[in-house]
N, C-alpha and C positions, 0 to 999 in steps of 0.2 A: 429159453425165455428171453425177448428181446432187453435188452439194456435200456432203462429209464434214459431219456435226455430232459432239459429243460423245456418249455412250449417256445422262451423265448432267453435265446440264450444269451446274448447282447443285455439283457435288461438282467440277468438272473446272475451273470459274472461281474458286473458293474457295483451290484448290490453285496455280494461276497467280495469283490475287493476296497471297496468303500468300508467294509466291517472289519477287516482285517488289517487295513492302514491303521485300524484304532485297537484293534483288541491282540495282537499279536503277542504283546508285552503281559499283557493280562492272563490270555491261554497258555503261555511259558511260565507262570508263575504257580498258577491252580495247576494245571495238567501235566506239565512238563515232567513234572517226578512220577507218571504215570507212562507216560508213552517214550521215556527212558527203559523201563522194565522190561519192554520189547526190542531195543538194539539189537541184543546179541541171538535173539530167534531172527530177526530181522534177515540180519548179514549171512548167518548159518542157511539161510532159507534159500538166500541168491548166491551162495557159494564164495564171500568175499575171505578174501585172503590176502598176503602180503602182493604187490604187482596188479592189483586187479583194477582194470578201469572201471570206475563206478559214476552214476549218474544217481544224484539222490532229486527226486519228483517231487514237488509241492514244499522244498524243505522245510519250510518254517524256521526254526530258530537255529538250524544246521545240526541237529543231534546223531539222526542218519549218518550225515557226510563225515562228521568231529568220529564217531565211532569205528568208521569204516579206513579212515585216514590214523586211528590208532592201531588196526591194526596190519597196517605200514601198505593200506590200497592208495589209490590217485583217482580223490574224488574230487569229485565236483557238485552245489549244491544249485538249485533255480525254482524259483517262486516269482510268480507275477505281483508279488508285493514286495513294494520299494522296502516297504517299511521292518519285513520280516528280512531282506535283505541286507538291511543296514543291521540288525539285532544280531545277524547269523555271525554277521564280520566282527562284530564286537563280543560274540558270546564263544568262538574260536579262532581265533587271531593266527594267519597263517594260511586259514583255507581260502579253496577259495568259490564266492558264492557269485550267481546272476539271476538278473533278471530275465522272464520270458513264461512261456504259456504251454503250461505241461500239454495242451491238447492241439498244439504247433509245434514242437521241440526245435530249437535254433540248431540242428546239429545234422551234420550226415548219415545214412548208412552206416548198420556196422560199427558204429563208433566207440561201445563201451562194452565190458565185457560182463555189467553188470545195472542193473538199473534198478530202484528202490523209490518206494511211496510210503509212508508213512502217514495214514488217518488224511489221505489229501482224497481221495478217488468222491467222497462222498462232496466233496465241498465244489466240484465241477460239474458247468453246464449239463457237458456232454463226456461222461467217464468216457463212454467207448471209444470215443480219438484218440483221448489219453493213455488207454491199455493200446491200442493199436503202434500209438504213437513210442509209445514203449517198447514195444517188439519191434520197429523196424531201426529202432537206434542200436538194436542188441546186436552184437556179432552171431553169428551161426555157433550155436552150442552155448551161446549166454543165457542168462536166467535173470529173471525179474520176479523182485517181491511185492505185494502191496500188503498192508495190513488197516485192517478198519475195525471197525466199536462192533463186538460182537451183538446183534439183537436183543440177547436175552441177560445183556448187565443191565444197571441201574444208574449207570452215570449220565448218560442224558435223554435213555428212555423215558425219566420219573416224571423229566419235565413236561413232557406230554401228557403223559400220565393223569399228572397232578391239573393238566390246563382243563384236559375232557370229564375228568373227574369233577371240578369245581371253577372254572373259568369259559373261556368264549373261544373260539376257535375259528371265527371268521373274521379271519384278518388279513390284511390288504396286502400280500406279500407276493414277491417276483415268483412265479412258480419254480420249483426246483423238482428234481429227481427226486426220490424217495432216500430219506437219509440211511436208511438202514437194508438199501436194496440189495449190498455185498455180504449183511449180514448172518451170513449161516452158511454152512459148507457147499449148499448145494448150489444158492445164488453165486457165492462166489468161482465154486468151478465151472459153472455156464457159463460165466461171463468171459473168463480165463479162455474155456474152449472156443468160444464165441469169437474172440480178439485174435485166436489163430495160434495161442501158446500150446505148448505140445508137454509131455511129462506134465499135467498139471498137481496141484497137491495142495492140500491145507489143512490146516493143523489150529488147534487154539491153544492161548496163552492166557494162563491165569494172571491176572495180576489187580490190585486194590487203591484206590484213590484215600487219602487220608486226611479228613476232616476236623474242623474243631468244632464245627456244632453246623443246623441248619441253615443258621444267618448267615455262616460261611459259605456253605455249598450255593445257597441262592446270590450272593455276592460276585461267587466266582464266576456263572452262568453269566451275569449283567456284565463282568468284565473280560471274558474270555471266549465269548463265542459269538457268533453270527446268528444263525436262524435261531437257536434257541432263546438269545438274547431277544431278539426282536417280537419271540412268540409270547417271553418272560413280562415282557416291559410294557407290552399291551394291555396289560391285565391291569383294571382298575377298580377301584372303592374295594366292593364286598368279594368279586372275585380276586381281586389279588390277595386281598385278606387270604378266601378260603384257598385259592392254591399256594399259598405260605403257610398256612395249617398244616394242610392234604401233606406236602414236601417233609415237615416238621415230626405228622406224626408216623409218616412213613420209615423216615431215615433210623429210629429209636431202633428198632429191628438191627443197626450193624454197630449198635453203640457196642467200644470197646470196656475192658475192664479199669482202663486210666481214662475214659471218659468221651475220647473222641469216636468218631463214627469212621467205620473204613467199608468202605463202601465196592463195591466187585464193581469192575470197570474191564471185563474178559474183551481179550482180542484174537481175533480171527486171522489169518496168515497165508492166504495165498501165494502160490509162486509157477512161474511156467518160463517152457525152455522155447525158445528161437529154435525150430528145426531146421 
């Protein structure tokens, strides 16, 4: 199954990083205790260990690289956002992070013995440079993880959900891939095979988002994301009303026994080897 790209990728990267200069602070605040839960499947996935070169993709606030450099590897973290950039330097003090374009990699051949994505593959024009772009930085016998939002959680599927359910959905936005195109095993190891990784594998990760009620969950979406944000905030009068309902009387389903809502937020784990 060929790999989603953008129609127009120039206009569809411009629009994710314009969103992410702004919400990068935001999505480490909401999500970041979520896509922590996944480090050490992460690192286990791509075989990191003490000496290992590692190249962490998309980093975002540098959790990847902070994890993989605890456990005594020589990482390096790169995001085409300044701003996730300056956040990484300041949220692990010591690493070290750059800037540049997961689906251009500033790097040679062979250069890492390890390379890691983190929830980044869905937020690119064109994943498949990026996977490719991945494999040729590998050394021969390296391995590469990615991990993305399983399909079938509720962390930012509802949002949709909730827009087709009781909102509009024709709205004015750079076209993008399919957000959830890596999501399920079988997308994910086509794409893996597809990109030329060899040993491919994937695996899911249970893990839960933890809530204090709906007005937070609809909060966090306005301040921590990109397309969902943009799909969120379009919504006016009576639709927004009803898809703040829809979200409200959905979310009741994961209410805890101390009152907050925890919400499944499962992640998927691909990985494949440089033959």
């Amino acid at each position: 199954m060929p790999i989603e790209r953008s129609s127009d990728p120039e206009i569809f990267s411009a629009f994710e990083l314009s969103g992410w200069e702004t919400s990068i602070g935001g999505y480490t605040s909401a999500f970041g205790a979520v896509a922590r839960q996944s480090i050490g499947a992460m690192l286990d996935a791509a075989g990191v260990t003490r000496g290992t070169r590692v190249l962490d993709v998309c980093c975002g606030p540098g959790q990847l690289a902070a994890g993989a450099s605890a456990r005594g590897a020589d990482a390096v973290g790169l995001d085409f956002s300044l701003e996730a950039i300056e956040l990484a330097r300041t949220l692990v003090p010591g690493g070290r992070f750059e800037r540049g374009d997961a689906q251009a990699l500033p790097y040679p051949a062979a250069s890492f013995d390890a390379v890691l994505c983190g929830y980044g593959l869905m937020h690119l024009p064109e994943p498949a440079a990026a996977l490719r772009e991945s494999l040729r930085v590998l050394r021969i016998g390296g391995r590469a993880a990615f991990s993305v939002w399983d399909a079938t959680g509720f962390g930012f599927a509802l949002v949709y959900e909730a827009v087709r359910a009781r909102g509009r959905m024709d709205i004015a936005l750079p076209h993008g891939p399919d957000f959830f195109q890596f999501g399920s095993h079988e997308r994910m190891l086509a794409a893996l095979d597809e990109a030329g990784f060899t040993d491919t594998k994937t695996g899911s990760f249970d893990q839960a988002w933890h809530v204090k009620s709906a007005d937070h969950y609809v909060e966090a979406i306005l301040a921590g994301t990109v397309r969902a944000r943009a799909v969120l905030a379009a919504q006016t009068g009576a639709a927004a009303d009803g898809v703040r309902a829809y979200i409200a009387e959905y979310l009741t389903r994961f209410r805890a026994p101390n009152g907050e809502l925890v919400v499944p937020m499962p992640a998927i784990i691909g990985s494949g080897t440089r033959g």
